[in-house]
N, C-alpha and C positions, 0 to 999 in steps of 0.2 A: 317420557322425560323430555323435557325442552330444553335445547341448547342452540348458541347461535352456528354450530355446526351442520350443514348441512346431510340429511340423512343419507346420500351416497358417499358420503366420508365418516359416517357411521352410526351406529344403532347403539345406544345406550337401555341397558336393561337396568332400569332403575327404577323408584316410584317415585314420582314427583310432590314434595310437601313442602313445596312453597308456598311460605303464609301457615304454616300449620306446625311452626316449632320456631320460635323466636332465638334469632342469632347472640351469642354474648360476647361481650367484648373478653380480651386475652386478659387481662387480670382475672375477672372472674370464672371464667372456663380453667386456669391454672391453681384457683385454689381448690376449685373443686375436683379437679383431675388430681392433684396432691394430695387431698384426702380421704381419696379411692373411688371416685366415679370415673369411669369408663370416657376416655375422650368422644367414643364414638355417639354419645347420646348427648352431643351436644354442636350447634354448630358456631364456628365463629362467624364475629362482625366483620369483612371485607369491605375497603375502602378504596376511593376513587386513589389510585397512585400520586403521588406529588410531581413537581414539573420536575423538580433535580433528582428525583429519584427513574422520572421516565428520559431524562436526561441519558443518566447512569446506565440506563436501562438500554435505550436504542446503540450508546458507543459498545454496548457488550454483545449485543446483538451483529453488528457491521463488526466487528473485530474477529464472534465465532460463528457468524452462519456457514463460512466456509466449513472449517472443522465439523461442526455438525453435520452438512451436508454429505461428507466423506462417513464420516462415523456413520449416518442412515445408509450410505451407500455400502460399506463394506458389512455392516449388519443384516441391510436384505440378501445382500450375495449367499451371506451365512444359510439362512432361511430357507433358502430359493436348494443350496446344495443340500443340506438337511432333511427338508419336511417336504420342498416339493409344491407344485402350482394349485394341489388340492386345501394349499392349507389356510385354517380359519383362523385369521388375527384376534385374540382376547385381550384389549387392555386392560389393564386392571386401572379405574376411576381412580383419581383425576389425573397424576401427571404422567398416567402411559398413554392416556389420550391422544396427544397431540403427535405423542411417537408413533403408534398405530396408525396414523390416518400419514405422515411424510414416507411410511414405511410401504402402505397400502403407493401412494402416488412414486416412489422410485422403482417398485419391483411393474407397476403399472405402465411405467415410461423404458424401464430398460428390457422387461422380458416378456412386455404384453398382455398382461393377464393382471385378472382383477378381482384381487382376493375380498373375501367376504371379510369386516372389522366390528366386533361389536366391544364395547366395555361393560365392564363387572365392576362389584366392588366385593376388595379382601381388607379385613380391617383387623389388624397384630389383636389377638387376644382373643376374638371373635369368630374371624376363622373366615374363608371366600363364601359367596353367596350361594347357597343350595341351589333355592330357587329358579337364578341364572343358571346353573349348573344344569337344573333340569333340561332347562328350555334347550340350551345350547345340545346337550345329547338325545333330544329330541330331535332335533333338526341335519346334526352330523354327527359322522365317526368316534369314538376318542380320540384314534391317533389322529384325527385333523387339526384341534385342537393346539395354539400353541399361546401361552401367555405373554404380553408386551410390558415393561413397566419404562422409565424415564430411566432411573438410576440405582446403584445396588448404592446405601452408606452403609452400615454394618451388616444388613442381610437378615434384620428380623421379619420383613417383611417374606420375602424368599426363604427361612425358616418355616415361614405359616404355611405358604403354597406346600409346600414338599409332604409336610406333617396332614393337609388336607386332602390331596391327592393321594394317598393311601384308600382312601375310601372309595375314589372313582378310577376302578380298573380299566386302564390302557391309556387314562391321561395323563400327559409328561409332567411334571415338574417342573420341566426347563422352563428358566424365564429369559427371554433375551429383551436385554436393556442396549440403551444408547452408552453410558459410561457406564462401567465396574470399576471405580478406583479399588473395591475390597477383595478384589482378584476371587472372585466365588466362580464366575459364567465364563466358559470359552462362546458363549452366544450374544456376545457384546461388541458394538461398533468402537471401543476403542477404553483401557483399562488406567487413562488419563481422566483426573477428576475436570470433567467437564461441564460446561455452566449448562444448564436443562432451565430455558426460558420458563417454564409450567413453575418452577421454584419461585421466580422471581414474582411473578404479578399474581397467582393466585388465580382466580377464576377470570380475571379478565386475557389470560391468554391460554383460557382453557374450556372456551365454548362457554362463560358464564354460568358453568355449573360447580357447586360447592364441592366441598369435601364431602365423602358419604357418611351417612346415616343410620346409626340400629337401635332402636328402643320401641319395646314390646307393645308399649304403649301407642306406637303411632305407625308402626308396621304388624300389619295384621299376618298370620300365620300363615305361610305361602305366598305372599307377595317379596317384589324382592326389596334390598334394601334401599334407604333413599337418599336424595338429594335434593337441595333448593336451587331455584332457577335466580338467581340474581341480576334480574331485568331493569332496576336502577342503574347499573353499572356498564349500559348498553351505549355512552356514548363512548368509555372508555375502552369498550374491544378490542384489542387489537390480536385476536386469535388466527384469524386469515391471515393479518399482514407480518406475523412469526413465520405461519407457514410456507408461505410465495416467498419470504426473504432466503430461508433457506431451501426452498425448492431451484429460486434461478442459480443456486449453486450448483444443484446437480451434476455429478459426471458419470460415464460410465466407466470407467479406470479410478479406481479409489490409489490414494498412494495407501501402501504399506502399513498395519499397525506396528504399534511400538510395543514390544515385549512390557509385560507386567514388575510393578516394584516387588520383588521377592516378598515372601510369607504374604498373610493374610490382614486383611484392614482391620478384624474385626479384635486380633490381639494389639493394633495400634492403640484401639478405642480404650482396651481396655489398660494399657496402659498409662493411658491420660486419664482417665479415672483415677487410679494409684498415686500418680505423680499429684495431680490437684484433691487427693482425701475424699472424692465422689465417689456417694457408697453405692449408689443405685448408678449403673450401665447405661441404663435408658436416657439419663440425663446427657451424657456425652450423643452430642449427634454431627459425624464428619462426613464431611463434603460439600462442594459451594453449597448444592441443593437443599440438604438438613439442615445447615447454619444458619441458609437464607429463609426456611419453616420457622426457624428457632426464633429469630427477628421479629417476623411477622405474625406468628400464630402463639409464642410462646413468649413467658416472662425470662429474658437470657440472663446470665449471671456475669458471662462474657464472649469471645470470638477470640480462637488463637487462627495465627493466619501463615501460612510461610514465610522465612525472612525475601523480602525485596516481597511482597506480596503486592505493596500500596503504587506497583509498577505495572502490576498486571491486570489490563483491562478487564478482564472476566471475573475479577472481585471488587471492582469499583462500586458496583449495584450495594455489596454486601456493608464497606468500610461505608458510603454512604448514609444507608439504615442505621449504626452501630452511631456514628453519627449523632444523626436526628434522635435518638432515642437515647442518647448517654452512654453507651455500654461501650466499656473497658477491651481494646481490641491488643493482643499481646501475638509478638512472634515465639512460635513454639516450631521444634525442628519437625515436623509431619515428613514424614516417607511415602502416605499412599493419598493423600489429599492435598489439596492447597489450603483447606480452611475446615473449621469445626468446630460450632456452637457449645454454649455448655449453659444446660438450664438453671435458672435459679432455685433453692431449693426456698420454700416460703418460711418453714420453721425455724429459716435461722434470720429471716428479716425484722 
């Protein structure tokens, strides 16, 4: 698989089919996802960022690299006390990528050692890649083994791992992310909905590679699942320069997390289903990260945001989007997020 990532910051088990499955724009990939096709058999159109949205984008960057950088750093600590220097980084494709490889470079700078990082892809419905799976316990232990993603928003993803890992005895389930705002993982760098730059740009700060890919038709039996290399969009990269931004943060003394919002995100979510008559769950998606999916990859219907939100730098990217695209931004009281998309349903346009 090809990425502007360099192979000692990581090995991607993917198949490469670029050129060999034509991208669709979010209108049409949403009617067909609505009317029961499988997101994963299709990729979207990514586009070159606009200047006020890269604007947006670098003042949210200089605002959280610090944060993030602590959050990476009290994340590896977690890691390092847990699992130990034997252990093999799994991100799950695309937005645990970036975390894997700042996670691979802090526990590298503070305790020496230089863990092995490969990405996988798990896709809600479909289930993590066999395939990968094989290779990887072909090569190491189970309990080596540990999964990386960006962020937990309701935890369907982390639903799948758990239910899939039942199959591969001695490997953990645990996923440790950068933010849990849905308080699921004591294995998370901090349980504040935190802006995860991979949300905002999409493949240009994520090694130029897509979303993954599963359709029978274009992945042969045994191979793993794929991705496209989006090499038009190579003047736009800026995937290094996320990464160095929040690496000269680094310390080795994190301050303290902050205890979690009581109960769980994922009966917020459903809550605000209830409250806005959304019959289907999946439609609701909270956290900067989801909302900012919803933006870009999805037809929104709206963005509820915390009150004083349009204050807080690390949603300026999202109120931006919402923006440029017309979509209706309302303050909703949220407890375990700062923001939360809500998809349009087509049937009633």
């Amino acid at each position: 698989m090809r990425s502007s990532y360099r192979k000692e910051d990581v090995r991607f088990l993917l198949t490469d089919i670029t050129g060999r499955v034509t991208p669709q724009p979010a209108d049409e990939r949403e009617r067909q996802i609505q009317a029961g096709r499988h997101y994963s058999e299709m990729l979207p159109v990514e586009y070159v960022p606009g200047l006020r949205y890269m604007e947006a984008y670098e003042e949210a960057l200089k605002h959280n690299a610090a944060l993030t950088a602590h959050a990476v750093g009290r994340l590896s600590d977690k890691i390092m006390e847990q699992k130990g220097s034997d252990t093999v980084l799994v991100s799950l494709a695309r937005a645990g990528t970036p975390v894997g490889i700042l996670i691979r470079r802090y526990i590298a700078k503070k305790y020496r050692v230089l863990l092995p990082h490969y990405s996988i892809s798990i896709i809600r419905g479909r289930g993590i890649d066999d395939a990968a799976m094989r290779y990887l316990l072909g090569k190491f232990s189970p309990k080596q083994l540990l999964f990386v993603d960006g962020w937990i928003g309701k935890g369907a993803i982390f639903r799948e791992l758990k239910k899939d890992m039942e199959g591969y005895p001695g490997v953990s389930a645990d996923l440790a992310v950068l933010a849990d705002p849905a308080n699921m993982t004591k294995l998370c760098g901090t349980h504040e909905d935190l802006l995860i730059p991979s949300s905002c740009l999409n493949a240009t700060v994520s090694g130029l590679v897509s979303r993954t890919f599963y359709r029978d038709d274009v992945i042969a039996e045994g191979e793993f699942h794929g991705a496209a290399y989006y090499g038009e969009l190579a003047d736009s990269d800026v995937s290094y320069a996320f990464i160095e931004a929040v690496e000269k943060e680094f310390v080795m003394v994190n301050p303290p997390q902050k205890p979690a919002a009581a109960g769980f995100g994922i009966r917020e979510a459903e809550e605000i289903a209830a409250h806005f008559a959304v019959s289907d769950i999946n439609f609701i998606k909270p956290g900067i990260g989801e909302a900012t999916r919803v933006l870009l990859r999805r037809i929104p219907w709206k963005v509820l945001i915390v009150e004083k939100g349009e204050e807080d730098p690390s949603l300026a990217h999202l109120l931006r989007l919402a923006e440029e695209k017309n979509v209706p931004v309302e303050y909703y009281p949220l407890a375990h997020y700062k923001a939360c998309g809500i998809i349009k349903k087509l049937a009633d346009t």
